[in-house]
N, C-alpha and C positions, 0 to 999 in steps of 0.2 A: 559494466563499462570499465574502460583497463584503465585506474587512476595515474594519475601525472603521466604516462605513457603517449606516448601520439598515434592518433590513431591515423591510420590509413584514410583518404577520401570516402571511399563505400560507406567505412562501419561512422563516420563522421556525417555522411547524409542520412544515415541509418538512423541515428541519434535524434536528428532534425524531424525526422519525418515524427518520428514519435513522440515528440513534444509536441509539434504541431497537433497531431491528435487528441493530447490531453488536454491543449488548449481549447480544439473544437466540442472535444466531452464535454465542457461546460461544467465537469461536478470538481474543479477545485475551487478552493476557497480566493480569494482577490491575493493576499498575502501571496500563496502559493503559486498564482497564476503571473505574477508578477514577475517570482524568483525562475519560473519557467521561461517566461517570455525574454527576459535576461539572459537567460542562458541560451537559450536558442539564440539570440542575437549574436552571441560570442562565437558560435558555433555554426555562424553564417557569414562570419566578419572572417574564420579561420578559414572557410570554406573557399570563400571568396580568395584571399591570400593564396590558399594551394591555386589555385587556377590560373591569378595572375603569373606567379611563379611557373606553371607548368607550361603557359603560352609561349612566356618569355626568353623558356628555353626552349621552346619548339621554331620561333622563331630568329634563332641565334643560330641552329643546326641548320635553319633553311635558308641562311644570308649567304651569300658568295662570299669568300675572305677575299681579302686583297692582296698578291702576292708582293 
């Protein structure tokens, strides 16, 4: 994963999807599963952020201006 770097939406659900998995493995330890499920939250809260941002400018292009 590219540190302190931003990643693009894809390689960001990419990230997601794969915790989720090591969450569903069931083989980490509580400690560990904790700092995953935290991180995933972050990584869902950023997630979310890109989207709202990307609507809001989808919907800014598709307003009428007022002359």
């Amino acid at each position: 994963m590219k540190e302190k770097e931003e990643l693009n939406f894809e390689e960001t659900m990419k990230k997601l999807e794969e915790i989720v998995q090591e969450l569903e493995n069931g083989e980490l330890n509580l400690d560990d599963s904790i700092k995953k499920f935290e991180e995933g939250m972050k990584i869902s809260k950023d997630c979310n952020k890109f989207l709202e941002e990307f609507f809001s400018s989808l919907l800014s292009l598709s307003t009428p201006k007022s002359l």
